[in-house]
N, C-alpha and C positions, 0 to 999 in steps of 0.2 A: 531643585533636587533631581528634576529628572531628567532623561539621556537626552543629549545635543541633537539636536534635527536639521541633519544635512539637505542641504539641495540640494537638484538632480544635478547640477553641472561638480559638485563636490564629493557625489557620492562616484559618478563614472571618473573623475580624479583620481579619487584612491580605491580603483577599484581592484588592483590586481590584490592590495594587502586586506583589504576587506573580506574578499573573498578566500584565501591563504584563513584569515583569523578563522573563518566561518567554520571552514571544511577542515582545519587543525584540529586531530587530539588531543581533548585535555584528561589530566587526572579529573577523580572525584570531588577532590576538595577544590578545586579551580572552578568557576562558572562557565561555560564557553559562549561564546562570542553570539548575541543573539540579534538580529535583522530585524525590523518590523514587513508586515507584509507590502508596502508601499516601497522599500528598504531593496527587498530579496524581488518584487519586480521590476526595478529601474536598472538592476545589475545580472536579471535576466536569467536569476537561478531560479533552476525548477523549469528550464524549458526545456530542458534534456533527455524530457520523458514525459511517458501516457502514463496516469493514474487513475485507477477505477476502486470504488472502496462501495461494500456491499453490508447494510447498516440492519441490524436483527432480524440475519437470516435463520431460519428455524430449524438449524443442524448444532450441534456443540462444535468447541472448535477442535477439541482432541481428535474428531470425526475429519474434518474441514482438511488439517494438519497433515495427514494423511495424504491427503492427495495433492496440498499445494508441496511436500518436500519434493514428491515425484518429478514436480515441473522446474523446481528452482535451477536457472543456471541453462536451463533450454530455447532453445530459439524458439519463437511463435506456432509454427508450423509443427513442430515437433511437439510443443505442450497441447495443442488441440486434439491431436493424435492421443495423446496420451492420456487425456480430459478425459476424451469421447468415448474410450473403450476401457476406462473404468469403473467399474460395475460399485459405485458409492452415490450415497445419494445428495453427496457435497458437489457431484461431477457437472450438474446440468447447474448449477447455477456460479461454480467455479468457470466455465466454458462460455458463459454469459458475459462474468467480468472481464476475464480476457478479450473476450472480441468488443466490450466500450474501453476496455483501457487502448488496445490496439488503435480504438477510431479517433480517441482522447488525443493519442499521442500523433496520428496521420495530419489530423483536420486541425487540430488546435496550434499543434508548432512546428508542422511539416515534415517530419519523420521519415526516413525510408523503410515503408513496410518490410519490406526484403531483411532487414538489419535488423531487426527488432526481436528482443532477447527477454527473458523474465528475472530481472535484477532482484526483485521483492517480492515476495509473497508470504505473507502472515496472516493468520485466525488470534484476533482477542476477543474474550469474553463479552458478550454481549448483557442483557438484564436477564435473569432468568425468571421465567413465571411460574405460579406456584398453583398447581391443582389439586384440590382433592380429591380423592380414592375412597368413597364407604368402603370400611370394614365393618367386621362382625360387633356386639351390643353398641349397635349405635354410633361405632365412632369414625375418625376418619384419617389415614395416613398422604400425606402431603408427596406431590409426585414432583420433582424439578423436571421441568421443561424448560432446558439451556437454548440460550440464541449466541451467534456468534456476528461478528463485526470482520468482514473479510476481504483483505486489499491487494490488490496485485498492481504491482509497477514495472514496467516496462522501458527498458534504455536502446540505447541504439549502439549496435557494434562496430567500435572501432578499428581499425586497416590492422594496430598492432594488437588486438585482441584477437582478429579474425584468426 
């Protein structure tokens, strides 16, 4: 019952429609095309970029949000800038990720740092933990202390993007 397992000499065969199905559009009610991770490494997707992902960091992400839309869509050099001189306390650990996704994407799949662009960046909710507060006769009100889950991806600019 379950999906067919190509070999590697079957998978780089059909890899130009594999890769077409992957990265296709589907509607809702369609499934799309899904790769195992042995799949999506023999056809060498995902090496087209540095990924750095920062796991219940101690900011909400509506905070986080903030400063990662500033960066979206800016070259490296230009979101550091832009990191470092704003005055959020999402900035020093947004400015962190950047420079392991930056190394992520140099050292791991040989990137030209020069070309490197911030394709992704997104804050999801993390676990929130829950304090209490005494209040007056005794009792106690529950304080959310939200963490956030915050990833920045990194591409590399192409001659006809440039």
């Amino acid at each position: 019952m379950g999906k067919k397992k190509f070999t590697e000499a079957e998978l780089l065969e059909k890899r130009d429609e594999l890769i077409a199905a992957y990265n296709a559009k589907t509607p809702k009610s369609k499934k799309p095309a899904v790769l195992t991770k042995r799949e999506r490494k023999a056809l060498g997707i995902g090496r087209d970029q540095g990924k750095a992902t920062l796991k219940f960091a101690g900011v909400a992400p509506r905070k986080a949000k903030l400063v990662l839309d500033l960066i979206k869509g800016k070259s490296v050099d230009e979101a550091y800038a832009i990191v470092r001189y704003t005055p959020k306390a999402a900035s020093e650990m947004i400015y962190k990720l950047i420079r392991s996704a930056e190394a992520n994407a140099v050292n791991n799949f040989g990137l030209n740092p020069d070309k490197l662009y911030v394709a992704e960046a997104y804050a999801n909710s993390g676990s929130i933990l829950k304090r209490m507060q005494p209040v007056s006769r005794g009792r106690g009100n529950r304080i959310n202390k939200r963490t956030s889950h915050i990833t920045v991806v990194l591409k590399e600019k192409s001659e006809e993007e440039a």
